[in-house]
N, C-alpha and C positions, 0 to 999 in steps of 0.2 A: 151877694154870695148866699146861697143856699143854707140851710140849715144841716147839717151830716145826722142820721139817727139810724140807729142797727137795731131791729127788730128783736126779736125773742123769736126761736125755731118752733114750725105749727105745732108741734106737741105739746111747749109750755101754755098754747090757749087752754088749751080742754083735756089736762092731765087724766089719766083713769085710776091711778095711784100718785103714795107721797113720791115726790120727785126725790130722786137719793142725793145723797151728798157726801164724800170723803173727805174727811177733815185729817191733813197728815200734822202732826202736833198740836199739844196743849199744852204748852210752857206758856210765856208769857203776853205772844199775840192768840197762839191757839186756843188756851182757857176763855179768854173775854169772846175770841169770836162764836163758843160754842153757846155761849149764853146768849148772844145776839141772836144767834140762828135760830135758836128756843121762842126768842120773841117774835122774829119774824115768821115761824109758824103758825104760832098765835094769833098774829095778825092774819094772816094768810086763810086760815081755820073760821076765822070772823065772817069771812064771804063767801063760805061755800066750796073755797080749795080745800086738798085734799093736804094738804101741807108738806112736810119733810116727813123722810127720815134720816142720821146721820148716823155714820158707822166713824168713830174715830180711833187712829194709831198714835199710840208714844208707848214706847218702853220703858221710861223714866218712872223716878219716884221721887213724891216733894219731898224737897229737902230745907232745910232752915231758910237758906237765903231766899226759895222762892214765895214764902210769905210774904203778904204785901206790895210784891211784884208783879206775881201772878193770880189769880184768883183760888187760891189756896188760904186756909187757917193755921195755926200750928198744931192742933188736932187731926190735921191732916198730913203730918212727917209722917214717912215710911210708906204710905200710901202709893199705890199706882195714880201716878196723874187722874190720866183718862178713865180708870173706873171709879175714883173720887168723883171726878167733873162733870161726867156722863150721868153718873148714878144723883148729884145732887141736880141737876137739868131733868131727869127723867121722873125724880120726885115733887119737883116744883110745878110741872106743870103736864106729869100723867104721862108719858112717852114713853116708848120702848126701843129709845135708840142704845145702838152699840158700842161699848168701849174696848176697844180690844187692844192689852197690854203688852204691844209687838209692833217694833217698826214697821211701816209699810215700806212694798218693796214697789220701786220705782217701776218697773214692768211685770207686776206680777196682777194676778186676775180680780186679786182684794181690791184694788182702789178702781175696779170697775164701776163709776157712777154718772149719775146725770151732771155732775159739777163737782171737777176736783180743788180743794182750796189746800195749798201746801202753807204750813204757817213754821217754816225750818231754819234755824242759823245754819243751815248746810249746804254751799252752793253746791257742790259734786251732786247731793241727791237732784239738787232741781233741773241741771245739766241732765242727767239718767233718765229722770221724769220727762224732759222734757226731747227728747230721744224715743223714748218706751209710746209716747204721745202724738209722736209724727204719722203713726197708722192705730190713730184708739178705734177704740172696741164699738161694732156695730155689730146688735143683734136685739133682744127683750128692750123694749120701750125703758124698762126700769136700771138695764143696764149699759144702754147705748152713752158714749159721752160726748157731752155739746160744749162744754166750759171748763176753761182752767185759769184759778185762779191763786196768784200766786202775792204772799204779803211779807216783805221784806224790812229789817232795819237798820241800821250802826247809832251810833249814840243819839245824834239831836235829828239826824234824816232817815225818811224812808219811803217807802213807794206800796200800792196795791197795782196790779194790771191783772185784768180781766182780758183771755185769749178763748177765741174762738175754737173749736174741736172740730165742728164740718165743714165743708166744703160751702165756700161762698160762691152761690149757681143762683140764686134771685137775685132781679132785678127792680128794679123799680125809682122811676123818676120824675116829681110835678115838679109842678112851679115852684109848690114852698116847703119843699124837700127833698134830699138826696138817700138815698137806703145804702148804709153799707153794710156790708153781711160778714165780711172776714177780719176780727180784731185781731191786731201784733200782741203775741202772750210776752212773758219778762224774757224770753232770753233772743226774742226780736228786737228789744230792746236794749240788750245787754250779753251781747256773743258769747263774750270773754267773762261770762261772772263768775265762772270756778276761780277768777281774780280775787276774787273777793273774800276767801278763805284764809282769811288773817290774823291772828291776835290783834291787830291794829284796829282791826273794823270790828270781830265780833265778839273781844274781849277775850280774856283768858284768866282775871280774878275769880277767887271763891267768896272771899266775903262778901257779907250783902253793902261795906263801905266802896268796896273796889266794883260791884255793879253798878252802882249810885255815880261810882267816876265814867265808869264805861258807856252807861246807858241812863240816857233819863227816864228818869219813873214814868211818865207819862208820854211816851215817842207811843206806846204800843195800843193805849188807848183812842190816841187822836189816829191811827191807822184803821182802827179796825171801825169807829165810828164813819168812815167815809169807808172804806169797802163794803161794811154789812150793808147801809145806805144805795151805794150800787146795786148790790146784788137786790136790793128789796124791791127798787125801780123798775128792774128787770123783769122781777118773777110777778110784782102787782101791777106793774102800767105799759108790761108784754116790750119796755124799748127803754134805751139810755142814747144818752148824750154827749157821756162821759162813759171812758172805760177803764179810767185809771188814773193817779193822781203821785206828785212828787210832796212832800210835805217836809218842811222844815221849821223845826221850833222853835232854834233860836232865831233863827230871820221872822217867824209870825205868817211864813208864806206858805201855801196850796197851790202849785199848779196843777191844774187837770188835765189828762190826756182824753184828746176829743177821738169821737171813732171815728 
């Protein structure tokens, strides 16, 4: 059986600017992945690319229980999320990426980017997203969109899946490999997930005891450690193999979704 591997689109070889990125929240998977992406710039910066830029949405302001949860201090209550998160990513390591403290709107021209990564407990938005996303935006190199990538969780399970934005029209086929060009995004995967909009699945306590029952402390970190990791495959070794992963904590399992 052949090996399955999906390229990266010719633009990501030989970027002419930072490849953009919308990052739709920074609560508790969104914080961690925005610092990930900072690294992955860094790294990215190390050889010559031109790295990122990220523009991120949340309307939100920390508040006590997201201490310790999310990448937040208690000096940081009352705070806008994302121009706390941004602004401490952009002074760690020189950047002048965007926080901007207003929900993004599932079809609107703000989350125009190279790669959109929804980090939301809100399935309606990701449905709308993923709606607004069936004809994304082709025009400027910097804002045509090629990737959507969506990171979901409930208490001990969750998922990343990385979905394709263009049109799969290359071809190509050896011996010891097959090319496929068109990834399933999450709701290929999951028709029905405006189901999934539940107190049961995505909690509805305030304390930070009643998150601790709702959600494990650590579901959001073992997520976003294998997405950022996708996404870095992608943008440094131009191809994956994987495009998305089911993770569960208390079973100790990973499966990966092959492209």
């Amino acid at each position: 059986m052949k090996t399955r591997i999906h390229f990266a689109p010719n633009y990501f070889y030989n970027p002419t600017h930072p490849l953009t990125i919308a990052l739709i929240g920074v609560g508790g998977t969104g914080s961690l992945m925005l610092a990930r992406l900072a690294r992955i710039d860094h790294a990215l910066r190390q050889t010559g690319h031109p790295g990122l830029h990220v523009t991120a949405y949340d309307s939100d302001r920390v508040e006590a229980n997201n201490v310790g949860r999310q990448l937040y201090t208690r000096s940081d209550i009352g705070e806008y999320k994302v121009v706390n998160a941004v602004g401490k990513v952009n002074m760690a390591f020189g950047l002048q990426w965007e926080g901007i403290p207003m929900d993004a709107i599932p079809d609107g021209e703000d989350i125009r980017a190279n790669i959109i990564i929804s980090c939301v407990d809100n399935a309606r938005f990701r449905m709308l997203l993923s709606r607004s996303l069936e004809f994304p935006h082709r025009g400027s190199e910097y804002r045509t969109m090629f990737y959507w990538m969506d990171i979901g969780n409930s208490r001990d399970t969750g998922q990343f899946v990385l979905g394709t934005l263009f049109d799969g029209e290359r071809k190509m086929e050896r011996e010891d490999f097959e090319m496929v060009d068109t990834l399933k995004n999450i709701v290929d995967f999951f028709p029905d997930l405006d189901a999934h909009d539940t107190p049961t699945l995505q909690g509805a306590g305030c304390a930070y005891s009643d998150k601790l029952n709702e959600q494990s402390l650590f579901i959001n970190d073992v997520l976003v450690a294998h997405a950022s990791d996708c996404l870095f495959r992608l943008l440094y070794h131009k191809q994956i193999q994987k495009h998305g992963a089911f993770v569960n904590l208390e079973s100790g399992r990973v499966n990966s979704i092959g492209v």
